[in-house]
C-alpha positions in Angstrom: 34.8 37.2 -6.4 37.4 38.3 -4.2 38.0 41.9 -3.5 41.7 42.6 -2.4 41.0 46.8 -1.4 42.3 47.1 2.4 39.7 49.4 4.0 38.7 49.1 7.7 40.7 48.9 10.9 42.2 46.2 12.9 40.3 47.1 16.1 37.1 45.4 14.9 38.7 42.2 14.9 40.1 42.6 18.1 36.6 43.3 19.5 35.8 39.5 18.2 33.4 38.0 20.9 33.2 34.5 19.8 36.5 33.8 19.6 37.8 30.1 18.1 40.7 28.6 17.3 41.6 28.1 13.0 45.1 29.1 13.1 47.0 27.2 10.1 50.8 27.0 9.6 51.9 28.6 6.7 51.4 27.8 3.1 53.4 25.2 1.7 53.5 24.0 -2.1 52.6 20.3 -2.4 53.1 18.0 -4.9 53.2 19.1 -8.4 49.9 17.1 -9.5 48.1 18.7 -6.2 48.8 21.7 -7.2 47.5 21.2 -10.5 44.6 19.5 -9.2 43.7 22.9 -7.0 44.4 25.2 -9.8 41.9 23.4 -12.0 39.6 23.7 -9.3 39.8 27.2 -8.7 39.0 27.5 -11.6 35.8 25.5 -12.6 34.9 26.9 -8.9 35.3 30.7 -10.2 33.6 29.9 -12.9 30.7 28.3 -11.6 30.5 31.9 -8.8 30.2 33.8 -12.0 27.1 32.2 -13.1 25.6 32.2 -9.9 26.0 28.9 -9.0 27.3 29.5 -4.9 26.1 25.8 -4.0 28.7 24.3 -6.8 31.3 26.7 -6.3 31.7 26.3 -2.3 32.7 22.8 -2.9 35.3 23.6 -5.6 36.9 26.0 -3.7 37.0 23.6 -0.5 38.5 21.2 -2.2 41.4 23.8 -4.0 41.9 24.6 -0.6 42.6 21.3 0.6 44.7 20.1 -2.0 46.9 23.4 -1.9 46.6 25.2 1.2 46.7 29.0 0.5 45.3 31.9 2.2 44.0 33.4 -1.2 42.4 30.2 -2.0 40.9 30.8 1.6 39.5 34.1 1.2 37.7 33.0 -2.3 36.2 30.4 -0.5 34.7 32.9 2.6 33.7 35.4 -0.4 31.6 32.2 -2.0 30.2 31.2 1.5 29.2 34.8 2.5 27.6 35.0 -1.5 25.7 32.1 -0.8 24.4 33.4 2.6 26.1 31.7 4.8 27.7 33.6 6.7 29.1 32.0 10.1 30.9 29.7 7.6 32.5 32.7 5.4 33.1 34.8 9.1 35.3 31.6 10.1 36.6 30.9 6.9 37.8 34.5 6.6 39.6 34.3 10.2 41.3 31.2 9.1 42.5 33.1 6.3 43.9 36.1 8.3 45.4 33.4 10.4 46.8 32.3 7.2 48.2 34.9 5.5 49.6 36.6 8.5 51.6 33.3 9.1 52.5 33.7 5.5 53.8 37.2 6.4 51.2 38.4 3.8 50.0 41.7 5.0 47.5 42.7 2.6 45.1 39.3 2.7 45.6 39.9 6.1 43.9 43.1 6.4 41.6 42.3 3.7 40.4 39.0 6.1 40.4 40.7 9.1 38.2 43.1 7.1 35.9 40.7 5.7 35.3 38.8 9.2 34.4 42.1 11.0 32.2 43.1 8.5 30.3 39.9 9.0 30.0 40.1 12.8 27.4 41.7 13.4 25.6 40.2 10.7 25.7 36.2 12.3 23.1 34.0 13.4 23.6 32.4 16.5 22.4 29.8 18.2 22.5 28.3 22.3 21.6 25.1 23.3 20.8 25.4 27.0 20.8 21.8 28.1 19.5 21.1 31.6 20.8 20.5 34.5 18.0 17.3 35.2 18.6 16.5 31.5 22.2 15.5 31.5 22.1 12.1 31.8 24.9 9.4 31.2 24.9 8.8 27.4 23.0 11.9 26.2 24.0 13.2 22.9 22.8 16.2 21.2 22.7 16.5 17.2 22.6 19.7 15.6 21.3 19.0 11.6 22.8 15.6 12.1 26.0 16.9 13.7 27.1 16.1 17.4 27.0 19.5 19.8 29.7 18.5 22.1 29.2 19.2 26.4 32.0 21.8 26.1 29.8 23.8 23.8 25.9 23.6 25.7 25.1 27.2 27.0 27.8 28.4 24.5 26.7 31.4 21.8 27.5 29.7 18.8 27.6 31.1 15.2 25.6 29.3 12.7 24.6 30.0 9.1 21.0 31.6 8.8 17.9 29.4 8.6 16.4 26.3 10.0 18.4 24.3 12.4 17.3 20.8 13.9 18.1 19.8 17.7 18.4 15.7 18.0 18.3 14.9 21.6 18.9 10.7 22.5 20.4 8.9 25.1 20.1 5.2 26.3 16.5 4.1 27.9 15.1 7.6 27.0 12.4 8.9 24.8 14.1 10.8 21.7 13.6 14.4 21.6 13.9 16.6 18.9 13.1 20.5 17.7 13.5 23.0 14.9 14.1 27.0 15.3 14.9 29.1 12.3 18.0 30.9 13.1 17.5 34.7 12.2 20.9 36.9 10.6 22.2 39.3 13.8 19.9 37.1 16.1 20.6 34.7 19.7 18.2 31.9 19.1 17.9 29.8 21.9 17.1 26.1 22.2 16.6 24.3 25.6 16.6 20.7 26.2 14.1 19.4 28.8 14.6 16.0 30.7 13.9 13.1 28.7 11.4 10.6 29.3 11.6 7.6 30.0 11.6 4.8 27.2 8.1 2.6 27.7 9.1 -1.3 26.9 6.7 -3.5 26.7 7.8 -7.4 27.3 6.0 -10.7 27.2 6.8 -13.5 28.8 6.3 -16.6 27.4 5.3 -20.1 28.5 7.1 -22.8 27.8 4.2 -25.0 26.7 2.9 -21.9 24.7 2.3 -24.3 21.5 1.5 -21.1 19.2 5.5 -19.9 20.2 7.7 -19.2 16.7 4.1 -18.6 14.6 3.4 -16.3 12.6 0.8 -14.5 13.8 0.4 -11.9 10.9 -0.1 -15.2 8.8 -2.9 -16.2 10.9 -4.9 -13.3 10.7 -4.6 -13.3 7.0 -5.4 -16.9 6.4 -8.5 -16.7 8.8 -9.6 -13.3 7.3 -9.3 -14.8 3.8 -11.1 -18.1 4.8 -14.0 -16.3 6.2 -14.1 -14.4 3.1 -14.2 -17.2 0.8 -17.5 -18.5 2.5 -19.2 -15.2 2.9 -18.8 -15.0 -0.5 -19.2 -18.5 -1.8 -22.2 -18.4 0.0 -23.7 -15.0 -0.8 -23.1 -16.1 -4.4 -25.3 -19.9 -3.9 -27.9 -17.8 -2.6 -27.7 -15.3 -5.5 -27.8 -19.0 -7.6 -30.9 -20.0 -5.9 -32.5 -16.6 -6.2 -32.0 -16.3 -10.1 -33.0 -20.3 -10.4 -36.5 -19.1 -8.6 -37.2 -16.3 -11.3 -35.8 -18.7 -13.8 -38.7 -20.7 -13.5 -41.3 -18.3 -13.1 -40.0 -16.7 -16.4 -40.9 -20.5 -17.4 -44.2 -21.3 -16.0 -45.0 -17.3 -17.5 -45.1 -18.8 -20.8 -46.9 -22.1 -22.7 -44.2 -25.2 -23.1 -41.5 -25.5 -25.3 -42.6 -21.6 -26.4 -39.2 -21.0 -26.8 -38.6 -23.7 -29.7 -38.2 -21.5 -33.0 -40.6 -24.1 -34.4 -43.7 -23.3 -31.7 -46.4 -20.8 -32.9 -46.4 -18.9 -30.0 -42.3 -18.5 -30.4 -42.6 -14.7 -31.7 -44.7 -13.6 -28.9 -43.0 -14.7 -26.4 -39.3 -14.7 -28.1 -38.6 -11.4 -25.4 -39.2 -13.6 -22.5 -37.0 -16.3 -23.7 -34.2 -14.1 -24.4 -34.4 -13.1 -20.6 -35.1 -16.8 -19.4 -31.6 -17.7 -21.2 -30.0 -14.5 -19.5 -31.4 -15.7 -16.2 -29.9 -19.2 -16.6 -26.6 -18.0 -17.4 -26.5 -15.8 -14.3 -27.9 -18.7 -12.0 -24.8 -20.8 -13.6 -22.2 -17.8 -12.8 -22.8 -17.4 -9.6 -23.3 -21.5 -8.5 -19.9 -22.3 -10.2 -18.3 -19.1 -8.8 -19.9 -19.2 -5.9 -19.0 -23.3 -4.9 -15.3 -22.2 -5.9 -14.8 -19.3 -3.5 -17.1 -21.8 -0.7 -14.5 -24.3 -1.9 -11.7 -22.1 -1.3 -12.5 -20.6 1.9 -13.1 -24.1 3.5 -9.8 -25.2 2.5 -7.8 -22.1 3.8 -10.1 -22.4 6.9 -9.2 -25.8 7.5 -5.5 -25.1 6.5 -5.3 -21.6 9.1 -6.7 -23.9 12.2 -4.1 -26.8 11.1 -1.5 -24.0 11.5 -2.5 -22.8 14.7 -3.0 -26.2 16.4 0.2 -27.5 15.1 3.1 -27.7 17.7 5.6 -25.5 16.6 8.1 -26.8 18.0 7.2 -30.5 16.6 7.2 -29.2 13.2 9.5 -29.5 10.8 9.8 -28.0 7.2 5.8 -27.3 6.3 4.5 -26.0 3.5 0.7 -25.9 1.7 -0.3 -24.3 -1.6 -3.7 -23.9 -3.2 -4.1 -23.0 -6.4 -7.9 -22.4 -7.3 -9.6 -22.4 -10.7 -12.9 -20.6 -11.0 -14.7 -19.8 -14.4 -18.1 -19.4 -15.5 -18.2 -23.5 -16.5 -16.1 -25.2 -14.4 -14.5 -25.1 -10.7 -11.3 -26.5 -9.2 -8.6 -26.8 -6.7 -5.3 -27.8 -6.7 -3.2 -28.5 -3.2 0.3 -29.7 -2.6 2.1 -29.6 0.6 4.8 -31.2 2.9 4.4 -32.3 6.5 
């Protein structure tokens, strides 16, 4: 909230060091609806200051301002700005307001802004960005959080609200720099540029019988790595087949024929070492059938990756392949469509 008490003197704003230019013309009433637009503003902005809330507020107030220029409207925005900590913002805000309201021949905002701004001067954060000499190169720009610092201002003591600040260095053919400092209240933080690098670019030149030119190579890599993986598979799996076939029929020549027939007189004694034979067989028959379909599988994509890399690409016209395997426990299957 604004306080309107004129304490102070005039001869700490004439000791301003960092002087800038935020003279306004005089206040002027606008249209009717702007001015009801700003009022409203003001308000819900006041409102919002009351409970606390500086980051809603600011806005609010920017906007009142905007709509219906006043230096009253100014000096509740620089009161919300320095609330909220920011005080280089509230400092210029309040000298745009003195500016303001001595245009407006309105003697006590004046004094109250001058008051306000010198209060805050020895209380800013500021920063220089000391940008070399062997650094100034044609095209450079320099970003501070996402804003360009323009050449007229490198080297320059600038005001800036407390807290982190990001220098963005780029300019054509160069490596990108970049930097944070934390900006301290009634602090000179200082940044300095160095020369940039320069860009590394990496260019290939290809042939003009280079028949793997337009491919994907990505594509490649994936179908060969999947191809191989199919086999590895299918054929770790056939193994794992032949392996459980092998105890399969030890499990069998371990017990007297047909012992596993309900009917056989041995069938009790030896109904543990059936159950187990049957398990075995069922294993043996997972891992064949799954095993053939991911063999199946891989072979095809293997075949289909080196048809794509030996293909002319630029003899090709609209290609496509699609596989769609089928693998279960009792059956195995393919499915392939294409255009060439």
């Amino acid at each position: 909230m604004v306080k309107w008490s004129v304490m102070g003197s005039k001869s700490s704003w004439i000791g301003v060091v960092f002087a800038v230019s935020l003279c306004v013309g005089p206040a002027h009433a606008g249209p009717a609806e702007d001015r009801a637009a700003a009022d409203a503003l003001f308000q819900e902005a006041r409102a919002l200051a009351k409970e606390g809330r500086h980051a809603e507020a600011c806005p609010k107030f920017a906007a009142s301002q905007k709509l219906d220029p006043r230096p009253g409207r100014l000096l509740a925005l620089g009161d919300c700005y320095e609330t909220a900590g920011q005080t280089a913002s509230a400092w210029a805000t309040f000298r745009e307001a003195a500016s303001a309201a001595q245009a407006a021949k309105d003697e006590r905002r004046t004094e109250e802004a001058v008051r306000r701004a010198g209060e805050l001067e020895p209380k800013l954060a500021k920063l220089v960005v000391e940008v070399a000499p062997e650094a100034r190169v044609a095209g450079l720009v320099v970003k501070r959080n996402g804003k360009v610092v323009e050449a007229e201002v490198w080297g320059s003591v600038v005001p800036v609200d407390p807290g982190e600040q990001r220098i963005e260095v780029t300019a054509p053919g160069k490596k990108a720099w970049a930097e944070k400092v934390v900006a301290g209240e009634g602090a000179v933080t200082r940044v300095k540029v160095p020369a940039l690098g320069d860009e590394v670019k990496v260019e290939r030149v290809a042939s003009a019988k280079e028949e793997g030119a337009g491919k994907s190579w990505a594509l490649l890599a994936v179908g060969g790595g999947l191809a191989l993986a199919g086999i590895g598979t299918g054929i770790g799996l056939l193994v794992a087949a032949n392996g459980a076939d092998e105890e399969a029929d030890a499990l069998d020549a371990s017990m007297p024929d047909a012992a596993c027939d309900p009917a056989h007189p041995e069938h009790a004694a030896n109904k543990a070492t059936c159950a187990t034979l049957l398990s075995t067989l069922q294993r043996k028959d997972t891992f064949f059938n799954v095993g053939t379909g991911a063999l199946v599988v891989g072979g095809v994509l293997a075949v289909g990756t080196v048809l794509y890399a030996l293909w002319p690409a630029e003899k090709r016209t609209t290609t496509g392949l699609t596989f769609v395997p089928t693998v279960t426990t009792t059956f195995t299957g393919i499915a392939a469509r294409g255009q060439f």
